[in-house]
DOGUNU-738057 format. One record per residue (C-alpha): chain; x, y, z; residue number from 1. Coordinates in nm, 3 decimals. Layout:
REM DOGUNU-738057
+----+---------+---------+---------+-----+
: ch :       u :       v :       w :   i :
+----+---------+---------+---------+-----+
:  A :       X :       Y :       Z : NUM :
...
+----+---------+---------+---------+-----+
REM end
This chain:
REM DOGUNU-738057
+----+---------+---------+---------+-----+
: ch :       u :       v :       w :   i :
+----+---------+---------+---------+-----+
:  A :  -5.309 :  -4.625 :  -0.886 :   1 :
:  A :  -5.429 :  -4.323 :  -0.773 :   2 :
:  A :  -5.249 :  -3.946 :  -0.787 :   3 :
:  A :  -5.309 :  -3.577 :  -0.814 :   4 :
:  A :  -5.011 :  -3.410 :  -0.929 :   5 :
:  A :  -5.223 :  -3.048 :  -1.042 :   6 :
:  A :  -5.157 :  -2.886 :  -0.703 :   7 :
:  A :  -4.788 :  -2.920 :  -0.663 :   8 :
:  A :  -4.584 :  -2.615 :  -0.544 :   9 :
:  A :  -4.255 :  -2.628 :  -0.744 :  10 :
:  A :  -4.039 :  -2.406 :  -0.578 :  11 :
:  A :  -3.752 :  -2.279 :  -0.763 :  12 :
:  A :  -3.385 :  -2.266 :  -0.722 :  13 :
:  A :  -3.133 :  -1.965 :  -0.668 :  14 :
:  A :  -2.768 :  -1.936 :  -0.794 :  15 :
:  A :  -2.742 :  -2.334 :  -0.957 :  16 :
:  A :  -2.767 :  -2.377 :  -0.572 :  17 :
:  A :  -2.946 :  -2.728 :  -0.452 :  18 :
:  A :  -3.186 :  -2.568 :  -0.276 :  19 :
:  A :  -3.511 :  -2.609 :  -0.552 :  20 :
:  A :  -3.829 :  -2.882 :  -0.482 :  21 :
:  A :  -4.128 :  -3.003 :  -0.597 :  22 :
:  A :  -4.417 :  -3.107 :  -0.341 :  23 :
:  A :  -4.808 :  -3.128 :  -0.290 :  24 :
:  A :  -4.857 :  -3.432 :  -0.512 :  25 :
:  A :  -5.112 :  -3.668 :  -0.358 :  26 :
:  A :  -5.107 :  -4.056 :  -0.444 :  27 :
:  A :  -5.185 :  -4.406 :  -0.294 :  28 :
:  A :  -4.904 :  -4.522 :  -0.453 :  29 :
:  A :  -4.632 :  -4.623 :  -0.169 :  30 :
:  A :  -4.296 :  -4.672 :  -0.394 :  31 :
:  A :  -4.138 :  -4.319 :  -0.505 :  32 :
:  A :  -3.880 :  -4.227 :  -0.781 :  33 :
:  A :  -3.719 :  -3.900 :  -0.873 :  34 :
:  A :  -3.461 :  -3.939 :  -1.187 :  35 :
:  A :  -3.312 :  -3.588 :  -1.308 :  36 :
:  A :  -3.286 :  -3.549 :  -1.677 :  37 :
:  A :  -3.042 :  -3.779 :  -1.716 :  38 :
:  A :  -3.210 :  -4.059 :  -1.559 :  39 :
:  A :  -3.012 :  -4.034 :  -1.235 :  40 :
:  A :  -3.210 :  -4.165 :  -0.902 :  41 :
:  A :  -3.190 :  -3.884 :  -0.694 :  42 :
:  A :  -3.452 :  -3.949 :  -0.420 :  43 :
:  A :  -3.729 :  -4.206 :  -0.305 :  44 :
:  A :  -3.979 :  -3.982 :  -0.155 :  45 :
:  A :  -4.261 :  -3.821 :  -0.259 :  46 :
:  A :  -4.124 :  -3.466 :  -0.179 :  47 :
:  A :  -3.880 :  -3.392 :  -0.346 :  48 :
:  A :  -3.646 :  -3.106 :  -0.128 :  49 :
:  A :  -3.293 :  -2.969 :  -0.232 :  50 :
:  A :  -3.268 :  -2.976 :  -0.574 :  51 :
:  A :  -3.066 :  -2.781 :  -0.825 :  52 :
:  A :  -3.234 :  -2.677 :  -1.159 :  53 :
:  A :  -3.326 :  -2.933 :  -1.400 :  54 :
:  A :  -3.622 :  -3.130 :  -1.544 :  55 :
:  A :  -3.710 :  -3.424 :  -1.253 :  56 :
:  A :  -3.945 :  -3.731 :  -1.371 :  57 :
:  A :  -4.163 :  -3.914 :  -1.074 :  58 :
:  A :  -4.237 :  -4.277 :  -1.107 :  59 :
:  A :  -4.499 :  -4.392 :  -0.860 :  60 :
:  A :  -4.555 :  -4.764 :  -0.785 :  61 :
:  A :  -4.788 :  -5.019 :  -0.513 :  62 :
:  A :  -4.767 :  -5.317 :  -0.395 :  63 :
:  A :  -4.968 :  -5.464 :  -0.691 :  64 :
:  A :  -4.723 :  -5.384 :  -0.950 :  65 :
:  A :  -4.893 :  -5.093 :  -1.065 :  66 :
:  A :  -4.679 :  -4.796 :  -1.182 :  67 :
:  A :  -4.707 :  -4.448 :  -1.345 :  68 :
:  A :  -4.441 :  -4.215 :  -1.482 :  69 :
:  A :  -4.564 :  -3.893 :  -1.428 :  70 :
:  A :  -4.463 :  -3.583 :  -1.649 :  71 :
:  A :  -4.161 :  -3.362 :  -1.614 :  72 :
:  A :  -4.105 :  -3.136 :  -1.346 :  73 :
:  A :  -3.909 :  -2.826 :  -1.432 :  74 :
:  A :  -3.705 :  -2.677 :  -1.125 :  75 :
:  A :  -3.582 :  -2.347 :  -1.289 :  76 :
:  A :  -3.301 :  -2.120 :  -1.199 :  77 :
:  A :  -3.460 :  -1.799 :  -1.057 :  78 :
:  A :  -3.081 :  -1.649 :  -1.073 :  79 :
:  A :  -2.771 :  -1.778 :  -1.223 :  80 :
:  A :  -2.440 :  -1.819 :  -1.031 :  81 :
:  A :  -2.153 :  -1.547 :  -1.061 :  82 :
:  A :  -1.880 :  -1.699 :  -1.181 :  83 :
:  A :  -1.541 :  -1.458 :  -1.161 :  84 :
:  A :  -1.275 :  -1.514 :  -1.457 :  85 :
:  A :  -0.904 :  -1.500 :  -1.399 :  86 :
:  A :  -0.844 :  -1.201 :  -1.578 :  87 :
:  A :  -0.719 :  -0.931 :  -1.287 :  88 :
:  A :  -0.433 :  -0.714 :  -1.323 :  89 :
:  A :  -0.260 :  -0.697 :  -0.995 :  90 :
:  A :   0.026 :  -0.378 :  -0.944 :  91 :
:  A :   0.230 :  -0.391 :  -0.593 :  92 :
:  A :   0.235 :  -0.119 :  -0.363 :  93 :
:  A :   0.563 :   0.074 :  -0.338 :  94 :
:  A :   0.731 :   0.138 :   0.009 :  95 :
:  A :   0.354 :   0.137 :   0.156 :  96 :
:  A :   0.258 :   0.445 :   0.018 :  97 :
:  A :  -0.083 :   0.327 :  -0.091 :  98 :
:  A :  -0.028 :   0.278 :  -0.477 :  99 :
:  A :  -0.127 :  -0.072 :  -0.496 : 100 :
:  A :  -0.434 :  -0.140 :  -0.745 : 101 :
:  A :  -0.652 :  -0.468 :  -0.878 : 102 :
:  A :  -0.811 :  -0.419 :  -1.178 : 103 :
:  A :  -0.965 :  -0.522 :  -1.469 : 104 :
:  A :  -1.166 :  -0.816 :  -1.340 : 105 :
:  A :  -1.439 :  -0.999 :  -1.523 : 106 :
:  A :  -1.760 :  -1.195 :  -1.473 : 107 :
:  A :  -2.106 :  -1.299 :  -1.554 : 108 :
:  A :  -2.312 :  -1.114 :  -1.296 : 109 :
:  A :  -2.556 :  -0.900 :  -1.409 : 110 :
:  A :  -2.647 :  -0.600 :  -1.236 : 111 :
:  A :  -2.343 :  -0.653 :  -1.002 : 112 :
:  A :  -2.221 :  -0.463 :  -0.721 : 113 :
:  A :  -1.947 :  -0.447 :  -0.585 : 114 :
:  A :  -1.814 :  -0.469 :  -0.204 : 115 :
:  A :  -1.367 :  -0.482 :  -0.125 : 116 :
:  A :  -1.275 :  -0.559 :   0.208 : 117 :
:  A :  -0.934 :  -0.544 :   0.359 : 118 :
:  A :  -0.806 :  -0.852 :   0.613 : 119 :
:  A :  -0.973 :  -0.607 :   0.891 : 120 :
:  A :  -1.287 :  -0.671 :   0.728 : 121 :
:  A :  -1.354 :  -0.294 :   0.689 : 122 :
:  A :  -1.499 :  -0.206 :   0.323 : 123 :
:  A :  -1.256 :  -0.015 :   0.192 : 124 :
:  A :  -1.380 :   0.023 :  -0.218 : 125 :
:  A :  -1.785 :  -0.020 :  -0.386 : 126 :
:  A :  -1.670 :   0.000 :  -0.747 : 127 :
:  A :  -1.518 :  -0.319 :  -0.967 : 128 :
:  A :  -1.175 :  -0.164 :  -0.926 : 129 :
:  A :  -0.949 :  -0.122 :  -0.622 : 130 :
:  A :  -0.694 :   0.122 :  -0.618 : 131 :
:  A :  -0.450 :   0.307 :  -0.441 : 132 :
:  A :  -0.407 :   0.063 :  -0.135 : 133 :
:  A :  -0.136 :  -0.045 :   0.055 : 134 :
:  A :   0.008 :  -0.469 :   0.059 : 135 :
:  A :  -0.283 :  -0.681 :   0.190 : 136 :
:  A :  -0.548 :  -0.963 :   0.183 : 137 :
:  A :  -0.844 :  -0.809 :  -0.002 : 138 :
:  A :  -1.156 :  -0.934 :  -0.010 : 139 :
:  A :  -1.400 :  -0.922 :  -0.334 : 140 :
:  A :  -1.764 :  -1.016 :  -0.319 : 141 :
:  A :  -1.962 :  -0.956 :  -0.654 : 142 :
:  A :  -2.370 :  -0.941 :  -0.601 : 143 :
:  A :  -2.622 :  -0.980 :  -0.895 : 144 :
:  A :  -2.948 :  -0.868 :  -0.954 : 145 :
:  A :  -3.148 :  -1.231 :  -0.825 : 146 :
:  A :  -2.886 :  -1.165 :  -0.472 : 147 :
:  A :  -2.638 :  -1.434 :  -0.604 : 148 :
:  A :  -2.310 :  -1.341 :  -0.453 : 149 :
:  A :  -1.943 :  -1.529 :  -0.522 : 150 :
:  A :  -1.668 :  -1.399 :  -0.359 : 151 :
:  A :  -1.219 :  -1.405 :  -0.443 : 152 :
:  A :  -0.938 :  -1.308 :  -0.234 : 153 :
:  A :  -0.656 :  -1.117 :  -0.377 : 154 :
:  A :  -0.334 :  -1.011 :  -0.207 : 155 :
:  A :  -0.139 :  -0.699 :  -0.336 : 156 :
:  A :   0.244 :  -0.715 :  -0.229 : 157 :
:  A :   0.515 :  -0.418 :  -0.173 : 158 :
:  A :   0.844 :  -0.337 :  -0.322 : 159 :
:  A :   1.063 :  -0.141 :  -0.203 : 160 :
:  A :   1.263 :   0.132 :  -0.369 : 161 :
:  A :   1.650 :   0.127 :  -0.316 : 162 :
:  A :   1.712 :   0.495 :  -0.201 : 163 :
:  A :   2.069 :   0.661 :  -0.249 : 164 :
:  A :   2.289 :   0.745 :   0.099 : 165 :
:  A :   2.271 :   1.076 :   0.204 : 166 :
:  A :   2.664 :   1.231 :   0.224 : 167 :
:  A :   2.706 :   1.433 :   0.490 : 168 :
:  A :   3.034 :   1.610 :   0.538 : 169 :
:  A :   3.244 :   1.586 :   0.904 : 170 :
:  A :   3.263 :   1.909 :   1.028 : 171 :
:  A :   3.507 :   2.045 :   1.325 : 172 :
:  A :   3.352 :   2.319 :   1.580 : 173 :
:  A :   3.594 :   2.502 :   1.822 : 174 :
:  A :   3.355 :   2.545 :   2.105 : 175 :
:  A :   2.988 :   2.425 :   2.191 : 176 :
:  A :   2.739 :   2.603 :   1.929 : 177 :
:  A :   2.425 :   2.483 :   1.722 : 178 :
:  A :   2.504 :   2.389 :   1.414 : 179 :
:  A :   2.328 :   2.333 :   1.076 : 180 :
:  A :   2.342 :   1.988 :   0.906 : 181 :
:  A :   2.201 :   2.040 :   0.529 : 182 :
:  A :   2.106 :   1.665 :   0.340 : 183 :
:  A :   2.256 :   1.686 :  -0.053 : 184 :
:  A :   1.997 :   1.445 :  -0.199 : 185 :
:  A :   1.604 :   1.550 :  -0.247 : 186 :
:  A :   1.386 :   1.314 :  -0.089 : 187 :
:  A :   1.011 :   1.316 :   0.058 : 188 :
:  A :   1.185 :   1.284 :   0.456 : 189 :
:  A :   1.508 :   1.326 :   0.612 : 190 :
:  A :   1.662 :   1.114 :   0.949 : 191 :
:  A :   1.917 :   1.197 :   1.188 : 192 :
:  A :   1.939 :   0.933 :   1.435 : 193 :
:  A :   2.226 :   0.862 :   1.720 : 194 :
:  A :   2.518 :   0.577 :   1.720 : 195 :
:  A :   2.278 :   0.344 :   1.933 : 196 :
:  A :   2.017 :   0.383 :   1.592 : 197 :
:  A :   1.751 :   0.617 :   1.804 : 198 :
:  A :   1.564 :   0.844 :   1.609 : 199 :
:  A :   1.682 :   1.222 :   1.713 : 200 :
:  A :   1.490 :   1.426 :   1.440 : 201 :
:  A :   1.287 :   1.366 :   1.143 : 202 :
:  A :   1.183 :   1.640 :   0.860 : 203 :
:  A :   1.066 :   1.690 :   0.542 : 204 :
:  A :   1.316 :   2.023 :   0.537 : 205 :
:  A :   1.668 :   1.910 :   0.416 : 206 :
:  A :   1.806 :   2.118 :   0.716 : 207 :
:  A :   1.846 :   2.012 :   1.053 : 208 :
:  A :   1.974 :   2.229 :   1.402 : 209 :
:  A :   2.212 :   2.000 :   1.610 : 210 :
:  A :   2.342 :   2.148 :   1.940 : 211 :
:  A :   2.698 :   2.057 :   2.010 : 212 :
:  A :   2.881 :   1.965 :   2.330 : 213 :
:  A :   3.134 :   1.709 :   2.283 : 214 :
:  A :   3.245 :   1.542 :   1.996 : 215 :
:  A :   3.001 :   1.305 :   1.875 : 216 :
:  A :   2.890 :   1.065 :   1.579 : 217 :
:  A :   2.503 :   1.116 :   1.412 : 218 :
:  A :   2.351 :   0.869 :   1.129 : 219 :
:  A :   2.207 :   0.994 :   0.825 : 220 :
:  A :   1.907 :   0.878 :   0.646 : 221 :
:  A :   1.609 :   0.953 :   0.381 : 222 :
:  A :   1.307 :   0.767 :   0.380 : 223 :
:  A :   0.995 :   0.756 :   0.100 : 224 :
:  A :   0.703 :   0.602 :   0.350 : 225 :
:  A :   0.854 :   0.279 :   0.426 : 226 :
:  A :   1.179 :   0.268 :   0.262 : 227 :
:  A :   1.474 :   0.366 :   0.420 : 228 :
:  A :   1.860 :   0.406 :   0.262 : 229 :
:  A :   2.153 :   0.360 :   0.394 : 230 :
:  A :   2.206 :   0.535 :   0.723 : 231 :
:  A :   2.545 :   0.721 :   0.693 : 232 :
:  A :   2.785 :   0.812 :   0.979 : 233 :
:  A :   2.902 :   1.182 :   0.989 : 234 :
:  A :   3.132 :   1.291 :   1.277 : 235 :
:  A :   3.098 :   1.647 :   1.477 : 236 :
:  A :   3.433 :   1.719 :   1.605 : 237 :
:  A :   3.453 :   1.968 :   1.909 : 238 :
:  A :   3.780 :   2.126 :   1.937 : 239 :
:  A :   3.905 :   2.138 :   2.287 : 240 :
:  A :   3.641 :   1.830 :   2.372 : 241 :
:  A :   3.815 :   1.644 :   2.184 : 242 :
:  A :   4.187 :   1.689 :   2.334 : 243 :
:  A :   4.247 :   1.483 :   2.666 : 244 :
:  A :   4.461 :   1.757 :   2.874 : 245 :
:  A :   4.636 :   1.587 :   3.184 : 246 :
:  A :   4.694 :   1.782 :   3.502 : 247 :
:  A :   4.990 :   1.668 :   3.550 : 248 :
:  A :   5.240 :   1.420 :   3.499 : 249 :
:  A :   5.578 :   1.299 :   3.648 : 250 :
:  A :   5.889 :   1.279 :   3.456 : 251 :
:  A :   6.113 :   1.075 :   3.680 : 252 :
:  A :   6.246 :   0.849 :   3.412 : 253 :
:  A :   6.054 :   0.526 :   3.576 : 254 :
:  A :   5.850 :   0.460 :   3.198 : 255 :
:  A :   5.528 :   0.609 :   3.422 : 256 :
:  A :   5.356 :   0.891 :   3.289 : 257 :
:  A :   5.696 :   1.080 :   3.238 : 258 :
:  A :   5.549 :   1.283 :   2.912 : 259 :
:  A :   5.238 :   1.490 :   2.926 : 260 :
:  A :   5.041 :   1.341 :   2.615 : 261 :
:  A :   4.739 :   1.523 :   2.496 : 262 :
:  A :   4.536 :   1.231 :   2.352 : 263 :
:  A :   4.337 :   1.376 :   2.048 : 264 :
:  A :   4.660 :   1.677 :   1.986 : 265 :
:  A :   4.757 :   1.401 :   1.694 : 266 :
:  A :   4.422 :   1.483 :   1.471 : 267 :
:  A :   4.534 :   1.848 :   1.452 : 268 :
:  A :   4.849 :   1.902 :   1.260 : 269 :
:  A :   4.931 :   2.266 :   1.282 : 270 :
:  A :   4.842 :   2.282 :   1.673 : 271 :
:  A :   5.071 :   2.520 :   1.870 : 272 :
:  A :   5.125 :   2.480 :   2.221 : 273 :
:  A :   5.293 :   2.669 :   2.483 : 274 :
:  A :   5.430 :   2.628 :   2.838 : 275 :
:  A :   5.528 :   2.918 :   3.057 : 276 :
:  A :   5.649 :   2.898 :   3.365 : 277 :
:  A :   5.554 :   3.128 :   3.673 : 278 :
:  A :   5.718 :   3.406 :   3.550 : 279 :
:  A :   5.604 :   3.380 :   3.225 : 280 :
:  A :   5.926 :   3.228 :   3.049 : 281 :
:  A :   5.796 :   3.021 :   2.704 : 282 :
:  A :   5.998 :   2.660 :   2.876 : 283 :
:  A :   5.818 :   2.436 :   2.612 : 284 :
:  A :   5.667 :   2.510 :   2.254 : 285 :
:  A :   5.543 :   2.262 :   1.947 : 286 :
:  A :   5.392 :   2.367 :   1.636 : 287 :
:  A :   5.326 :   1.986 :   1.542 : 288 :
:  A :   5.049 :   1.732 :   1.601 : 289 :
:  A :   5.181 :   1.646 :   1.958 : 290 :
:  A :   5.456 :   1.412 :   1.853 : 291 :
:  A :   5.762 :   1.543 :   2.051 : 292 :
:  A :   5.502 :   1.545 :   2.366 : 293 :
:  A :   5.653 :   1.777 :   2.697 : 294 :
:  A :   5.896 :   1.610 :   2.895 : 295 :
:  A :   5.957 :   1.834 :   3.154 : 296 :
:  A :   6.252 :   1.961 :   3.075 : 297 :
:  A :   6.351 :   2.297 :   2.894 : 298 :
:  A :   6.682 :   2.351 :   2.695 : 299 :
:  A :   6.736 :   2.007 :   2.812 : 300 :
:  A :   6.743 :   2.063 :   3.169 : 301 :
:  A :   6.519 :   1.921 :   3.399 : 302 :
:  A :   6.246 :   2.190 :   3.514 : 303 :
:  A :   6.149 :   2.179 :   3.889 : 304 :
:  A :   5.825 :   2.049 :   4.019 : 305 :
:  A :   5.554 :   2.307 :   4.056 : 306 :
:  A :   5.278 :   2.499 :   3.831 : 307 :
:  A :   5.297 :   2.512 :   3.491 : 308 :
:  A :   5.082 :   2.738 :   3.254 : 309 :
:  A :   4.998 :   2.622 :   2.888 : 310 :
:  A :   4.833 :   2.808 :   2.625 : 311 :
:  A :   4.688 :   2.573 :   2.334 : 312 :
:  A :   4.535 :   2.695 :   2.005 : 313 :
:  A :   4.415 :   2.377 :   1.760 : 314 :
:  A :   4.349 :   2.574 :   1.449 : 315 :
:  A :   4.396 :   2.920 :   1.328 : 316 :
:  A :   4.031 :   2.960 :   1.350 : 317 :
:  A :   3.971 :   2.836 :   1.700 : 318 :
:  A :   4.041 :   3.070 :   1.965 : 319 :
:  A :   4.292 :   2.908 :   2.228 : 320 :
:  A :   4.236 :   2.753 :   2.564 : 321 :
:  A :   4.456 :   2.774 :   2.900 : 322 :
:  A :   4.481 :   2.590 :   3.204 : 323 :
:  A :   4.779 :   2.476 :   3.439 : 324 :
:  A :   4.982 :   2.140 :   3.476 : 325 :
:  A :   5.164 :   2.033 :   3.750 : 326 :
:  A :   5.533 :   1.850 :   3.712 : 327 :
:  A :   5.575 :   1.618 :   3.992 : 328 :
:  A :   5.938 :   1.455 :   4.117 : 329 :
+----+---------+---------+---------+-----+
REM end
């Protein structure tokens, strides 16, 4: 039996990876055997190819029953593997400000370095230690010196801080103005959206400028980056808006529109109202909330149809507002 094993090329592995062989060795023999070091048959040809690191014995063998056992073969590990221990500390972001962090991993690597990627794939940290990132998929891949990589996913989740309501008082205007809405609670923005939830204006001031028309309803809200409280309703009442002032009315006794009711008179309690006649004759007055509403009569006689003059003033700060309603019979 003939061999020359003094030329082999024994090419190493990398990482505990299979990827080490031995080859070159000339023989006649035609039967091949490669056993590991613990006598496992791992391949019946004379190269061997795709091995990991370990010591390899050949046995060569013809068809006359000769045989040889030829020396060890030592496939070495040109670089270990990285192996990455459970140890991380993982802290959640907080209403996606960016104060997430992963830290204090460990491993074997020598030499490593270091590469994060978010679920974008975008490298978004070089150093063993992540911080200051918002809820995600991150990526680590650890790189030694011999170019062994291993890579671990980590996610980083968000809580969300309960913030307080704002309180924000009603307030009553007597005529269309701008107006200044002030927030009572100290927060990083302020909200004031509309009853169908659209965002109107957003600040970091705790003052807002709101230009009244009619009466209308706003929501309140503070936000830290993704939280949001409580949105709270606050009402803008406009004075004379917010009284329904018929033109007329006919009080025939028929149960059809025979009192003049001012829809909205009921909110104001110390309204005074005042109907003159053409000749300027006080024929109606009421100091109250619109309860005893005009019935078209004065000293308890009927009035005759025609023009009417009123005079109403809803508060003692609001200046008053006129206008004419017609009795009809």
């Amino acid at each position: 039996l003939i061999y020359n094993a003094q030329n082999r090329i024994v090419t190493n592995a990398v990482c505990d990876q299979a990827v080490g062989s031995i080859t070159g060795i000339t023989t006649n023999a035609t039967i091949f055997e490669w056993r590991n070091g613990s006598g496992v048959l791992v391949s019946r040809e004379l190269d061997l190819l795709n091995q990991p690191p370990a010591f390899y014995t050949l046995t060569l063998r013809n068809g006359f029953g000769c045989q040889e056992v030829l020396e060890p073969f030592h496939i070495q590990n040109r670089s270990t593997a990285i192996s990455i221990f459970q140890s991380e500390t993982i802290v959640a972001d907080n209403c996606g400000l960016g104060r997430g962090r992963i830290t204090g991993i460990t491993h074997n690597a020598d030499g490593p370095r270091y590469s994060w990627k978010n679920e974008a794939g975008v490298v978004v940290g070089t150093a063993r230690d992540l911080i200051d990132v918002r809820a995600g998929i991150y990526e680590l891949t650890i790189t030694n010196r011999g170019g062994c990589t291993e890579a671990r996913t980590y996610q980083v989740t968000d809580v969300a801080t309960v913030l307080a309501a704002p309180i924000i008082e009603d307030q009553f205007v007597c005529s269309p103005i701008g107006i200044t809405i002030s927030f009572n609670a100290n927060a990083d923005i302020y909200r004031i959206y509309d009853a169908n939830g659209a965002l109107l204006q957003e600040s970091t001031a705790k003052t807002f400028k709101l230009d009244i028309s009619n009466t209308v309803t706003y929501y309140a809200a503070v936000a830290r980056g993704t939280c949001e409280s409580t949105r709270t309703p606050f009402t803008i009442t406009l004075g004379q808006a917010a009284v329904n002032i018929p033109t007329s009315f006919s009080p025939n006794n028929d149960g059809v529109n025979d009192f003049w009711v001012l829809k909205g008179i009921e909110i104001y309690n110390a309204a005074n109202i005042k109907i003159f006649n053409r000749y300027g004759t006080i024929v109606y007055e009421s100091t109250s909330n619109g309860s005893k509403p005009f019935d078209g009569k004065s000293k308890g006689a009927d009035l005759p149809a025609g023009v009417y003059f009123y005079i109403i003033k809803l508060t003692s700060e609001c200046d008053p507002f006129t206008g004419s309603v017609t009795i009809l019979r």
